[in-house]
Legacy VTK file of the C-alpha trace (Angstrom):
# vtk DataFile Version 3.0
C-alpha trace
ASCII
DATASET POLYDATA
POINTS 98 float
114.402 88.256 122.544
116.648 91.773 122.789
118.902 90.425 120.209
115.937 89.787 118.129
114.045 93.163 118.562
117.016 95.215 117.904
118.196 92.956 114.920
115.153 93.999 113.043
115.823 97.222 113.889
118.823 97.324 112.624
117.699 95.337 109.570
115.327 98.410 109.116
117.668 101.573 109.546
121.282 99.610 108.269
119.953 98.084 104.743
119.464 99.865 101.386
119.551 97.109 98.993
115.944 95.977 98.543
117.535 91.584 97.734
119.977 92.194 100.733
116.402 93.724 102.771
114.255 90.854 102.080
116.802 88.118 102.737
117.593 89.648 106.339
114.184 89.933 106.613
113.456 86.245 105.423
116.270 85.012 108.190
115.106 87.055 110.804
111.665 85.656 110.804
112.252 82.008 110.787
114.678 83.171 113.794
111.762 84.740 115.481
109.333 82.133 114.943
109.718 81.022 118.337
109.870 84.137 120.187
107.709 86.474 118.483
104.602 84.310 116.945
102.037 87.315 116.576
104.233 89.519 115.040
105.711 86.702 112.708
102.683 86.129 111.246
101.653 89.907 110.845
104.834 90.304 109.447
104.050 87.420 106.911
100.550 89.281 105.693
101.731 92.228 105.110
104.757 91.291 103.794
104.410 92.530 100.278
103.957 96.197 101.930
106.974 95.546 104.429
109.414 94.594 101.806
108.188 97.668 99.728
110.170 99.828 102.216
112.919 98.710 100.532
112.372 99.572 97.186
112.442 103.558 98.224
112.844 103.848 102.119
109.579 106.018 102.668
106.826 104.872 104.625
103.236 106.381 105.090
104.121 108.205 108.433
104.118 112.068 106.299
100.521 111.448 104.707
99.281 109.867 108.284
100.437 113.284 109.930
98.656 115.091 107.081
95.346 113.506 107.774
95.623 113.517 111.301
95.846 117.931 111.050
93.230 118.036 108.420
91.223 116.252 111.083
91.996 118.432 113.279
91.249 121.491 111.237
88.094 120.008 110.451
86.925 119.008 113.677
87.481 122.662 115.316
85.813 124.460 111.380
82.227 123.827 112.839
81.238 127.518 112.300
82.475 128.124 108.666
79.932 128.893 105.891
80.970 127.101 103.307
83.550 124.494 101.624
85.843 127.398 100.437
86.271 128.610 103.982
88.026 125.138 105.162
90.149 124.948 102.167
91.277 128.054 102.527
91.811 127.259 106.694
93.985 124.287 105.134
95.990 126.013 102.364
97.211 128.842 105.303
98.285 125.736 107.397
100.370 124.499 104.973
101.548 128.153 104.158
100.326 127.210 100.013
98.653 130.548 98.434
95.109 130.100 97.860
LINES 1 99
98 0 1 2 3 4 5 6 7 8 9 10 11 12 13 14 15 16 17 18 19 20 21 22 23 24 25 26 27 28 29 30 31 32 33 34 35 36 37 38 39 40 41 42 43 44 45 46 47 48 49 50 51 52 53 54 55 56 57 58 59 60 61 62 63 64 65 66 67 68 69 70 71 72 73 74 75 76 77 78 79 80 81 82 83 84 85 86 87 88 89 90 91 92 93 94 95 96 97
């Protein structure tokens, strides 16, 4: 089950070729079939997304982080008067120019 876990790793950080992706990928589940059943099959739903990694190596882990401050931001901007306040509390975070 080691072998398996860090052979998708690998599979994940080692392959740039999108064909060359998705047929490691393709062995590596009908390897883990046995071991791994839940993640085999979540694998297999989102596989479309999965293999899309592939295609330009970025992942939604930036725009995740980005949400996660604005929440933050937003959660402790009780007191401000208006929209333009918050945006403005956002921009500076960011260091834009408002």
């Amino acid at each position: 089950m080691h072998e398996l876990k860090e052979k998708i790793r690998k599979i994940f950080n080692k392959t740039n070729d999108w064909y060359a992706g998705v047929f490691k990928l393709g062995m590596w589940l009908s390897r883990a079939k046995k071991y791994f059943p839940n993640s085999n099959n979540t694998i297999i739903r989102w596989y479309d997304e999965i293999i899309a990694y592939f295609d330009n190596g970025t992942n939604s882990g930036m725009v995740e982080g980005i949400n996660n401050k604005l929440k933050l931001i937003k959660r402790s901007s009780y007191g401000f008067r208006n929209f333009e306040n918050f945006r403005i509390r956002c921009l500076l975070n960011w260091h834009f120019i408002y």
